[in-house]
Biotite code that builds the C-alpha atoms (Angstrom):
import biotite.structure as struc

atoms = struc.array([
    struc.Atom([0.000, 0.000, 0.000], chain_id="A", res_id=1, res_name="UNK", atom_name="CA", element="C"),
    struc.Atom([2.867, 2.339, 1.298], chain_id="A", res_id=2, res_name="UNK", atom_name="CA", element="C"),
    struc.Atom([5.044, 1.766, -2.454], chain_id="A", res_id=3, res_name="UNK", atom_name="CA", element="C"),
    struc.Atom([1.704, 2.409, -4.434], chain_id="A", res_id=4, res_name="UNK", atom_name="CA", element="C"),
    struc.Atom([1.399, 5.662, -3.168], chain_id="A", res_id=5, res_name="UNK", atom_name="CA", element="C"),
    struc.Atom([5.089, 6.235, -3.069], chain_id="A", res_id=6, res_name="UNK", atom_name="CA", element="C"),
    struc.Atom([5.062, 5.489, -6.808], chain_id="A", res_id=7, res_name="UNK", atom_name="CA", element="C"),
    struc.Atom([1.735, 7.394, -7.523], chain_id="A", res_id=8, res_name="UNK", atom_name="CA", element="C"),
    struc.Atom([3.427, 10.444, -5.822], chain_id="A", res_id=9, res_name="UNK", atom_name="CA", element="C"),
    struc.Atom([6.658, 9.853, -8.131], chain_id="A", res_id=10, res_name="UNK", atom_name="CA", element="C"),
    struc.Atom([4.910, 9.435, -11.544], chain_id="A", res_id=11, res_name="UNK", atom_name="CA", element="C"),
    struc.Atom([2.920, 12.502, -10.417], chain_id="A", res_id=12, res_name="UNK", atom_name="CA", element="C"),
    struc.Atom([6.162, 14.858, -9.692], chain_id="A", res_id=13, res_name="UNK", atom_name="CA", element="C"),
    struc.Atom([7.619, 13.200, -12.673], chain_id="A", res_id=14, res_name="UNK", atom_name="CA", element="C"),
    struc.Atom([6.801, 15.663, -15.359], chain_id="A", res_id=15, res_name="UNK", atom_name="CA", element="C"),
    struc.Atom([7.681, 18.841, -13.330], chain_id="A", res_id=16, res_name="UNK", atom_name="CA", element="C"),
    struc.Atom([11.054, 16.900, -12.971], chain_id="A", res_id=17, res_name="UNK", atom_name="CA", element="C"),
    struc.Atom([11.015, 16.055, -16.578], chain_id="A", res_id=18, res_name="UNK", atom_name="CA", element="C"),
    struc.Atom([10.483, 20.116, -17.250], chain_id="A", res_id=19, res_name="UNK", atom_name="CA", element="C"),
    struc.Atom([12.826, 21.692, -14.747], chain_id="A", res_id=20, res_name="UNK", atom_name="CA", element="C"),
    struc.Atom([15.913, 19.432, -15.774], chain_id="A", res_id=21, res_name="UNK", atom_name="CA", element="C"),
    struc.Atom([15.150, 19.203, -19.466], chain_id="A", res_id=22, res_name="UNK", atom_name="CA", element="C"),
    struc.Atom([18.771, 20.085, -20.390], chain_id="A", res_id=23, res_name="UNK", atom_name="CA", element="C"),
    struc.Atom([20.173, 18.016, -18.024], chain_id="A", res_id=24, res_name="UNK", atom_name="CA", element="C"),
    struc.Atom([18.164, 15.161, -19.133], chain_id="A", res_id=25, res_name="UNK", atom_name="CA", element="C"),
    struc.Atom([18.607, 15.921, -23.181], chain_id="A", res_id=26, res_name="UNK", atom_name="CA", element="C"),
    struc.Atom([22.698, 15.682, -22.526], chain_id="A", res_id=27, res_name="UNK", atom_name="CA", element="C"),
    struc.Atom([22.514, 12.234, -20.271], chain_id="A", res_id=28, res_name="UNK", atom_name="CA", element="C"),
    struc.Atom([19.862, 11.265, -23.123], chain_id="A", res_id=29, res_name="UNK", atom_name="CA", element="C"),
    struc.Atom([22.407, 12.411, -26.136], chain_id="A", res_id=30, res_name="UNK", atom_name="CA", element="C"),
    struc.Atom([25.694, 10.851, -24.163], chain_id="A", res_id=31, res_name="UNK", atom_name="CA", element="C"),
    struc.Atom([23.593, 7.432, -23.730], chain_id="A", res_id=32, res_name="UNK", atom_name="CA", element="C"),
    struc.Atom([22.793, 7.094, -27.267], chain_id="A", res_id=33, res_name="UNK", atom_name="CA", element="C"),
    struc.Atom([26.259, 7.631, -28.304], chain_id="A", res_id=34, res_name="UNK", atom_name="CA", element="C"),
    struc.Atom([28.112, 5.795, -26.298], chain_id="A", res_id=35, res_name="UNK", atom_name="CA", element="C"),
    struc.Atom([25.317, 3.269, -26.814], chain_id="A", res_id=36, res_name="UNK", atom_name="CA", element="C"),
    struc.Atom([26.183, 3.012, -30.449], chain_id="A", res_id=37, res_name="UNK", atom_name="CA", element="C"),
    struc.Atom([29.853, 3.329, -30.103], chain_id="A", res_id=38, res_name="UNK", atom_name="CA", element="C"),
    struc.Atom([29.137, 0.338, -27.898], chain_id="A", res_id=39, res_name="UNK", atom_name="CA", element="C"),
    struc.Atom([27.109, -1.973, -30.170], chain_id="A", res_id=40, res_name="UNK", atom_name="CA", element="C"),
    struc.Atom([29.220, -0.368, -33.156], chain_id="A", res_id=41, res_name="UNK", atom_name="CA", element="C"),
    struc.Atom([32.437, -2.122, -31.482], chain_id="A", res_id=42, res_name="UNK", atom_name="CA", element="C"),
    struc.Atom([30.675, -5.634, -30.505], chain_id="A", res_id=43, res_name="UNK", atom_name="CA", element="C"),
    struc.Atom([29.483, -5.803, -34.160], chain_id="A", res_id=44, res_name="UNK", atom_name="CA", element="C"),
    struc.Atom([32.704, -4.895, -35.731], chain_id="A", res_id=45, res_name="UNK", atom_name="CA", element="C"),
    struc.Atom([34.325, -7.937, -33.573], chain_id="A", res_id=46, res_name="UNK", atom_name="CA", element="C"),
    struc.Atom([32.122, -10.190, -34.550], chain_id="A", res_id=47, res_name="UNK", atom_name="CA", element="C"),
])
């Protein structure tokens, strides 16, 4: 019961997170991709 409404509250504030750290979360989202594909890039290649 207690971790339902934990999680409620979290998806609620989620958004307003979202919104106030859009930058922050556009660069983590931009360095994850490419390092994601550098990643993949270099299994494939050694295979």
């Amino acid at each position: 019961m207690l971790f339902s409404i934990i999680m409620s509250d979290l998806i609620k504030k989620l958004p307003f997170e979202i919104k106030k750290n859009k930058m922050k979360a556009g660069i983590f989202l931009g360095l994850s991709a490419y390092w994601g594909i550098i990643i993949v890039g270099t299994l494939v290649q050694f295979n």
